[in-house]
C-alpha positions as CSV (number, residue, x, y, z in Angstrom):
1,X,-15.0,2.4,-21.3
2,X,-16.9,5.6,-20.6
3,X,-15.9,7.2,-17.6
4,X,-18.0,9.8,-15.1
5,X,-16.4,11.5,-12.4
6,X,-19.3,11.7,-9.5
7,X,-19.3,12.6,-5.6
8,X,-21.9,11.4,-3.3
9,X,-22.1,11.8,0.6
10,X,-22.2,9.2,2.8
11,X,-23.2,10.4,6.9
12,X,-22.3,13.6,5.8
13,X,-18.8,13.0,4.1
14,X,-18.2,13.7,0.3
15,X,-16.9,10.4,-1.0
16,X,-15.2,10.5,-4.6
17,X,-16.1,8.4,-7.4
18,X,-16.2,7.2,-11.0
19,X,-19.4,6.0,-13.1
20,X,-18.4,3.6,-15.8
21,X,-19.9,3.0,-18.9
22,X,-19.9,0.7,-22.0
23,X,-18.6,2.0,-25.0
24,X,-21.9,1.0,-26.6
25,X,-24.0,2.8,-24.2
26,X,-27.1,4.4,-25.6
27,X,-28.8,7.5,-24.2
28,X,-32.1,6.3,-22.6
29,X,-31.3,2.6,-21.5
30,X,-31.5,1.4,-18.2
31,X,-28.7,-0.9,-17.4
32,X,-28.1,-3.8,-14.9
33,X,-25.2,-2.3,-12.6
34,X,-22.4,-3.3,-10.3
35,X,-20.4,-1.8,-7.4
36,X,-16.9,-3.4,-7.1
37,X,-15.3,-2.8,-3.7
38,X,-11.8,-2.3,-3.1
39,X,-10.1,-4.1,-0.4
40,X,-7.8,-3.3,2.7
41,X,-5.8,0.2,1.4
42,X,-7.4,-0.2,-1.9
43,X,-8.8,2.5,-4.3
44,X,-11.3,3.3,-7.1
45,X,-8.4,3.8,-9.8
46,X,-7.0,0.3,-9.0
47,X,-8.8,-3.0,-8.4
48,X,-12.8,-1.6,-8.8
49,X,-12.0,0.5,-12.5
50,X,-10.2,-3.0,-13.3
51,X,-12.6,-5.0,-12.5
52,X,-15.1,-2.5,-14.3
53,X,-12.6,-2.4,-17.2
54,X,-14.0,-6.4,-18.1
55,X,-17.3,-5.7,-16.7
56,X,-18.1,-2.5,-19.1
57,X,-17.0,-5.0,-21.9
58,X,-19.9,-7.4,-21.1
59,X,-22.5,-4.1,-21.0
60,X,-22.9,-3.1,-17.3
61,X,-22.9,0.3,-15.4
62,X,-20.3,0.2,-12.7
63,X,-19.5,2.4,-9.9
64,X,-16.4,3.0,-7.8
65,X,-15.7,4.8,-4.7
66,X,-13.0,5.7,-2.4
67,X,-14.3,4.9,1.0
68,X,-14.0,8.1,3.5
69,X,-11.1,8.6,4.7
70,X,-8.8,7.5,1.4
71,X,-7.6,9.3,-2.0
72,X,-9.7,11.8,-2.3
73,X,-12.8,11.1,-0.2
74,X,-13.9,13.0,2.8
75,X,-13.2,11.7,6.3
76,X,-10.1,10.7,8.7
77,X,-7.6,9.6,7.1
78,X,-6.2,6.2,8.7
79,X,-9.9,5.4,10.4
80,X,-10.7,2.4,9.1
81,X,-13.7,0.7,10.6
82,X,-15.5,-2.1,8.6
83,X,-19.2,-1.2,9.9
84,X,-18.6,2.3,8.7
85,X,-17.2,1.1,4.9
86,X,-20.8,-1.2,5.0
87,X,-22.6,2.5,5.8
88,X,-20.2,3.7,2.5
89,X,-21.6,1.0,0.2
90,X,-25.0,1.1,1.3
91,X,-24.7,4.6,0.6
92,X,-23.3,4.1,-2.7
93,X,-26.4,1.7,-3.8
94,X,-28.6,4.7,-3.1
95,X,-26.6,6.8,-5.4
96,X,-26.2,4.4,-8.4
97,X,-30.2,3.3,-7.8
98,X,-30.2,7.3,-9.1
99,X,-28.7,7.7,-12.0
100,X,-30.4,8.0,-15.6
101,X,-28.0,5.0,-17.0
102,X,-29.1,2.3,-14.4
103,X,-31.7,0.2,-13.8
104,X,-32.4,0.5,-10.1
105,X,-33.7,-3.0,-9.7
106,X,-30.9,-4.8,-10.6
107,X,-27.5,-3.7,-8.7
108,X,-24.7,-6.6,-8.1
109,X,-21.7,-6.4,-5.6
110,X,-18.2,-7.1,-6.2
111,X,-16.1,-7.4,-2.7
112,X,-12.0,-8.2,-3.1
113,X,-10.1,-9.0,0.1
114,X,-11.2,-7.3,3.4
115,X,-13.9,-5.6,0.7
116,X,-15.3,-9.2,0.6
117,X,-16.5,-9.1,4.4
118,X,-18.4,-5.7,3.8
119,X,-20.2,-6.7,0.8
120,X,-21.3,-9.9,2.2
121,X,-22.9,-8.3,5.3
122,X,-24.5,-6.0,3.0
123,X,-25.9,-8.2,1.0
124,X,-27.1,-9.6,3.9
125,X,-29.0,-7.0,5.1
126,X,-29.8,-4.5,2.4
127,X,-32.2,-6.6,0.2
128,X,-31.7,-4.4,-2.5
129,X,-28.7,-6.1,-3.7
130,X,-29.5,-8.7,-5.9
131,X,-26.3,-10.3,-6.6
132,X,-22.9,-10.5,-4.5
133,X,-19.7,-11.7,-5.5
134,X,-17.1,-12.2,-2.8
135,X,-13.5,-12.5,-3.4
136,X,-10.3,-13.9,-1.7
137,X,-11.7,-12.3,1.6
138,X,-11.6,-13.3,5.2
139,X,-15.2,-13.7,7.2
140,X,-14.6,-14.3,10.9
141,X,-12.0,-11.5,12.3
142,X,-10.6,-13.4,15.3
143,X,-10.4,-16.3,13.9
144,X,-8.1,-15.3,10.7
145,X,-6.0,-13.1,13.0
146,X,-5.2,-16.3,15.0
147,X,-4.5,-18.2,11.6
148,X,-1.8,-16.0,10.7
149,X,0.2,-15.0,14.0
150,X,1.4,-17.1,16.3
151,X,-0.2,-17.1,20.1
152,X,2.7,-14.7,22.0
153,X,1.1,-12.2,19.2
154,X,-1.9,-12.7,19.3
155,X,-1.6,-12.3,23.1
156,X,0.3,-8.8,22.3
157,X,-2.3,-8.1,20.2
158,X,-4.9,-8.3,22.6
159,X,-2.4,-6.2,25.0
160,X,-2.1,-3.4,22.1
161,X,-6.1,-3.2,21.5
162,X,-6.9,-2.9,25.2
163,X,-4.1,0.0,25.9
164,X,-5.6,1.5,22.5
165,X,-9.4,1.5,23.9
166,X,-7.8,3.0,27.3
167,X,-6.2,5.5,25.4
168,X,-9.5,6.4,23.5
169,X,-11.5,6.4,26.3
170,X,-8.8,9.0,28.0
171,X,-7.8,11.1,25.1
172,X,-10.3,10.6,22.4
173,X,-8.0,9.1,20.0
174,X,-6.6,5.9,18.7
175,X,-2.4,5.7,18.0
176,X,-1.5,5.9,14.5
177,X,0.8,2.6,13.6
178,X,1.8,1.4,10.2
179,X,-1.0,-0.2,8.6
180,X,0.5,-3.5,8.7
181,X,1.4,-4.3,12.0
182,X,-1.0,-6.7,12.8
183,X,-2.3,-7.6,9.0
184,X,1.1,-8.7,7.6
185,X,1.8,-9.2,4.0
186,X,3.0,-12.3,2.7
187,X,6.0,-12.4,0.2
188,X,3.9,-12.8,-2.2
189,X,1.5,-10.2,-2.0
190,X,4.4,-7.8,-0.6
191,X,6.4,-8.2,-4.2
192,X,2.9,-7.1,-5.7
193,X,2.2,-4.2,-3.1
194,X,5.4,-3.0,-3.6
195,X,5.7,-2.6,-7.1
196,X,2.5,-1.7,-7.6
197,X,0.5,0.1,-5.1
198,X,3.1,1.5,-2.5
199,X,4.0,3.9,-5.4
200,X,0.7,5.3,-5.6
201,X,0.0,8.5,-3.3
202,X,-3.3,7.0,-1.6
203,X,-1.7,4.0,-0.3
204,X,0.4,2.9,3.0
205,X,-0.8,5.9,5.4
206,X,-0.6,5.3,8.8
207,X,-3.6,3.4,10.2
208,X,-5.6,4.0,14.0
209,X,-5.0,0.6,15.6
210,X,-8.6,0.8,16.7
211,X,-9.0,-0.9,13.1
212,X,-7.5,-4.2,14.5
213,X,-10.6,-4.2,17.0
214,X,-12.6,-3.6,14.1
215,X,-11.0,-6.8,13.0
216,X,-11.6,-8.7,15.9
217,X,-15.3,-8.0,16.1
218,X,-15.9,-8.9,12.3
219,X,-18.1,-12.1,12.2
220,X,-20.0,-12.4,8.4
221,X,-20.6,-16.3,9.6
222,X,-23.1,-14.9,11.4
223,X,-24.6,-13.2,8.3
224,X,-24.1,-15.5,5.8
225,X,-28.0,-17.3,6.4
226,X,-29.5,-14.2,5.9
227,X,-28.2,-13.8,2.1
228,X,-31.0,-14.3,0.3
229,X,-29.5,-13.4,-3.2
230,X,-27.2,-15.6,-5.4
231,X,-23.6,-15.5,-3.8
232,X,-20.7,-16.1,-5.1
233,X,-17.5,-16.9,-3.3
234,X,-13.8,-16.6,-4.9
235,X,-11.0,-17.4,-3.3
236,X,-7.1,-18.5,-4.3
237,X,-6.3,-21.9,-3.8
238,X,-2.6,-20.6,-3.0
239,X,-3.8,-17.4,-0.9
240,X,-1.3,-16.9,2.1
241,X,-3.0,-13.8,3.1
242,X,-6.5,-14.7,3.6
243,X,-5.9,-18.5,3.6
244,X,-8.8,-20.4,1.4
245,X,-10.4,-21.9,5.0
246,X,-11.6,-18.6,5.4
247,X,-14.1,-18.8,2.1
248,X,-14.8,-22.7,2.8
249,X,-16.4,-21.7,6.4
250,X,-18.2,-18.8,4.7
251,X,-19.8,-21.0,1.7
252,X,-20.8,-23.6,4.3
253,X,-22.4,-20.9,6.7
254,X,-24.3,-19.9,3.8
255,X,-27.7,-20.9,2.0
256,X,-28.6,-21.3,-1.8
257,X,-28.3,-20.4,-4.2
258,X,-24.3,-20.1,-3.8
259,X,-21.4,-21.0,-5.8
260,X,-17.9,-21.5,-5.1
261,X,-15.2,-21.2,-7.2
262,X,-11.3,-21.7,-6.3
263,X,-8.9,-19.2,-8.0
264,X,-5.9,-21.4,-9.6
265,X,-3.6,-18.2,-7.9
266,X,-2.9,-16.6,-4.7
267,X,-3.5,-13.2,-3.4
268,X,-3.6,-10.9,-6.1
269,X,-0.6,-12.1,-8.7
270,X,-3.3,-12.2,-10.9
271,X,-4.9,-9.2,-11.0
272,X,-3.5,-8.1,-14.7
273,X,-6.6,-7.3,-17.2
274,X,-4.7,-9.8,-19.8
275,X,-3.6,-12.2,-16.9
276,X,-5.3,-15.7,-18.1
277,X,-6.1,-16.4,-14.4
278,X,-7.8,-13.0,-13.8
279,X,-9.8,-13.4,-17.3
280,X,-10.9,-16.8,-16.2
281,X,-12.3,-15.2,-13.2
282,X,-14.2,-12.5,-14.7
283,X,-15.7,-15.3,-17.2
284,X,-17.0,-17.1,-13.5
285,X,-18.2,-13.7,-12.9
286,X,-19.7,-13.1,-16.6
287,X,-21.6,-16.3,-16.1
288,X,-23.0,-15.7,-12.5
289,X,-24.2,-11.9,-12.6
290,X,-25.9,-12.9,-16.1
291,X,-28.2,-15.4,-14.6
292,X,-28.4,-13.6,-10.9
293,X,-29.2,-10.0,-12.4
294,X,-32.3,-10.4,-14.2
295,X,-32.3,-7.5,-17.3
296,X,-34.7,-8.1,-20.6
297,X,-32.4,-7.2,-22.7
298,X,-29.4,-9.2,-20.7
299,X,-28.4,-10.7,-25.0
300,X,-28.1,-7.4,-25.9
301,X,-24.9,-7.0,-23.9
302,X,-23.4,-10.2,-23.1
């Protein structure tokens, strides 16, 4: 895999990235290309370059970003508001539809986790994407917050976010909390955070608790009929974090052509590139963004 180091500014901010190549690229070609999206504290260098790791293999141009406001990207650090990571991927098609390697017509999205809910709504509303693959993510906001606490916490919850959008309102800023206080980790997915991300720099910074209201507003149900190109929806059958309901009311909210596909895993045990689990999912993905991304030469590189 080729790598490109790239910036691009999204509402004025300077958000970092990489383009990745084939190894077999060849100066002149116009390739299909995908954008995978990190999830909640994700960041390029770990789940979008793995993902584009397999994906270069099969002969596409991928992109990933940091959104603003993590690793190395411009913007406030601990803001996390979903609307404004949609405005970074939207922003990001525009700069992929403009570079030499790619062929501007046929761009595919790759959303993991809370990155599942952006790309979705994207998709939804930016026709230019013309393939979306969404995976282990959660689609109604309030209603997955209710699924994993019980009600005295969601009740403080609710308390926290009202005191939070007083405290805007007054001061012009939202309280800093640890990033998980109101999106636990289960033991699971703790074990893997721990030994793998919480040693990295980027991750675990103090987050504005204005993005739990973020949260709470999130509704891609309401989206979902408006897809219009192939989706594809991921999920772990074992997933304790984002429980598998969440993907079963998205597929039904949504039109054709869709496809569903349950992950024999849980949150992201998985995600190793020689993990049999994680290949079998990129070979669900192999097959889906090779009929959804039509490419004349598509044989040449699968």
């Amino acid at each position: 895999m080729q790598e490109r180091q790239i910036s691009f500014y999204s509402e004025g901010l300077k958000l970092d990235g990489t383009i990745y190549l084939p190894d077999d690229y060849q100066q002149g070609e116009k390739r299909p290309a995908i954008i995978p999206n990190s999830g909640y504290q994700g960041f390029n260098q770990f789940y979008p370059r793995l993902f584009a790791r397999s994906l270069t293999e099969l002969g596409y141009v991928c992109l990933g970003f940091d959104y603003r406001g993590f690793a190395g990207s411009e913007g406030q650090q601990g803001r996390v508001i979903l609307d404004e990571q949609m405005q970074d991927v939207r922003n990001a098609i525009t700069f992929l539809q403009t570079q030499e390697e790619v062929d501007p017509e046929n761009i595919g999205l790759i959303g993991w986790g809370m990155g599942a809910s952006n790309v979705v709504r994207v998709a939804a509303a930016d026709k230019r994407v013309k393939a979306v693959a969404a995976l282990n993510g959660f689609y109604n906001g309030e209603r997955w917050l209710k699924s994993i606490h019980s009600y005295v916490e969601w009740m403080e919850i609710k308390n926290m976010i009202e005191a939070d959008r007083i405290l805007r309102v007054t001061t012009g800023s939202s309280k800093y909390e640890d990033p998980f206080i109101h999106y636990p980790l289960d033991p699971a997915t703790n074990d893997y955070v721990q030994k793998e991300l919480a040693p990295l720099s980027p991750f675990g910074k103090q987050t504005q608790l204005q993005f739990t209201e973020s949260i709470i507003e999130l509704n891609a149900d309401k989206t979902a009929s408006s897809i219009e190109c192939p989706l594809f929806i991921g999920h772990g059958k074992d997933n304790l974090l984002h429980p598998v309901e969440e993907s079963l009311h998205f597929y039904d909210a949504a039109t054709e052509p869709k496809q569903l596909f349950i992950i024999d895993g849980k949150h992201n045990d998985f995600m190793y590139h020689e993990h049999p689990i994680f290949q079998d999912l990129i070979g669900q993905l192999e097959q889906f963004f090779k009929k959804s991304l039509q490419y004349e030469s598509l044989e040449k590189i699968s």
